[in-house]
C-alpha positions in Angstrom: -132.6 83.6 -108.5 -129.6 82.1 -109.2 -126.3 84.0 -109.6 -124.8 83.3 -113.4 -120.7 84.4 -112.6 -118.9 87.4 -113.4 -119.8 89.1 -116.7 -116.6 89.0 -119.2 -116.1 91.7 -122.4 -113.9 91.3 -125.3 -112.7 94.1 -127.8 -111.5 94.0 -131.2 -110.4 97.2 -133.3 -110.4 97.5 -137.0 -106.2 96.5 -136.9 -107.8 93.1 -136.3 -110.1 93.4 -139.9 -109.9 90.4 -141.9 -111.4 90.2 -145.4 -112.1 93.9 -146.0 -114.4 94.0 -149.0 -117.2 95.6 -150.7 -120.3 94.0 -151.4 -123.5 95.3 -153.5 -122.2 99.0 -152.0 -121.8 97.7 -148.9 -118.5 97.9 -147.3 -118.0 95.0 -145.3 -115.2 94.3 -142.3 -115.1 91.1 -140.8 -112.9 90.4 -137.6 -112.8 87.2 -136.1 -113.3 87.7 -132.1 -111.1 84.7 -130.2 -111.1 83.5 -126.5 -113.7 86.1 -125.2 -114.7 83.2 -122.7 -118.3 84.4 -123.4 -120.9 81.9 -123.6 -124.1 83.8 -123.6 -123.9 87.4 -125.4 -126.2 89.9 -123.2 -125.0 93.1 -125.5 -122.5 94.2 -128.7 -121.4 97.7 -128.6 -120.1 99.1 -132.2 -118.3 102.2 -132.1 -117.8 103.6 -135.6 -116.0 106.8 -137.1 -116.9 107.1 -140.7 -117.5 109.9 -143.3 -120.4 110.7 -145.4 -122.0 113.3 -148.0 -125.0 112.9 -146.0 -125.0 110.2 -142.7 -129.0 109.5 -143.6 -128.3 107.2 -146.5 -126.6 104.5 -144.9 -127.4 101.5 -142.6 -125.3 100.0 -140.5 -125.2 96.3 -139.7 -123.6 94.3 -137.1 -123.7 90.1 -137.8 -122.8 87.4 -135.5 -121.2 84.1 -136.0 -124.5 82.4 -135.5 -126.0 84.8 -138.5 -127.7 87.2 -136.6 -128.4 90.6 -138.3 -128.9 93.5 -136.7 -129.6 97.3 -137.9 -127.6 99.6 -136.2 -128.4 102.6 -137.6 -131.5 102.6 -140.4 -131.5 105.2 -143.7 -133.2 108.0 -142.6 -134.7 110.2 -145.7 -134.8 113.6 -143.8 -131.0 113.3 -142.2 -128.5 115.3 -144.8 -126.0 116.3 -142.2 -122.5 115.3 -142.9 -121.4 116.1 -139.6 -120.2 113.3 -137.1 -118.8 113.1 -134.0 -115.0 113.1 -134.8 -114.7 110.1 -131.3 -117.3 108.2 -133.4 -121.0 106.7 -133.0 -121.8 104.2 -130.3 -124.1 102.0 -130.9 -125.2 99.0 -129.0 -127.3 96.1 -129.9 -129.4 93.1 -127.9 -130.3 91.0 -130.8 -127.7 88.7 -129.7 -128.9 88.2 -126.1 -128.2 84.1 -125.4 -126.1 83.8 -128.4 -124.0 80.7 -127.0 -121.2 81.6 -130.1 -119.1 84.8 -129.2 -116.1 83.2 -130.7 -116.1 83.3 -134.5 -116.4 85.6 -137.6 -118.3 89.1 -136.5 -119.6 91.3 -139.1 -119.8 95.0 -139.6 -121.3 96.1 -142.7 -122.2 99.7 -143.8 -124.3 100.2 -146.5 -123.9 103.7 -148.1 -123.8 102.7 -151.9 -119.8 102.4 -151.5 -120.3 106.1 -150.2 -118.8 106.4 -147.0 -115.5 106.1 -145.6 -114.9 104.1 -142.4 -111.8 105.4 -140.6 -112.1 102.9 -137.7 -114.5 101.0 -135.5 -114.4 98.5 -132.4 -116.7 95.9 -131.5 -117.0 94.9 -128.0 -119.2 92.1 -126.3 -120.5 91.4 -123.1 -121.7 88.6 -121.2 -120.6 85.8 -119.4 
């Protein structure tokens, strides 16, 4: 096999939010991720601390440059809890595996109806 370098990461924190908005009850935070030196994405972690009535009506989405979508958390009917963990949720995501475009306009979107309340997040990437 051959040996592809050493992996990089990049981190960007909701202080580097451009174009906060709300879209069809979707709050939506875009930051735009520069010089991460990535040219293949293996993984995107989103940590997230947000409040809620009840944490099972909303979904969470992270979206790459290239347009890739991908669910972090899915509505779940059964979940009513309002409790979260006051260091935030991680959540990590391989839908972007190969993605050649780490620089650009990244995505985080929750869903709750317009419902929840994001205090802060991070997004970090990793490849090489």
């Amino acid at each position: 096999y051959t040996l592809l370098g050493e992996e990089r990461k990049q981190k960007q924190a909701l202080s580097s939010v451009i174009h906060p908005k709300q879209k069809e009850g979707a709050n939506s935070f875009i930051i735009n991720m520069t010089n991460t030196q990535i040219n293949f994405v293996e993984i995107a972690i989103v940590r997230i601390a947000l409040t809620h009535a009840s944490r099972g009506d909303m979904e969470i989405r992270l979206i790459s440059p290239e347009g890739t979508v991908s669910i972090l958390a899915n509505r779940r009917a059964n979940d009513r809890n309002a409790n979260y963990p006051t260091d935030g949720w991680t959540f990590s995501s391989l839908h972007f595996w190969g993605e050649a475009q780490a620089d650009g306009l990244w995505e985080v979107q929750v869903d709750s109806g317009g419902k929840a309340k994001v205090q802060w997040f991070t997004i970090g990437l990793f490849g090489f």
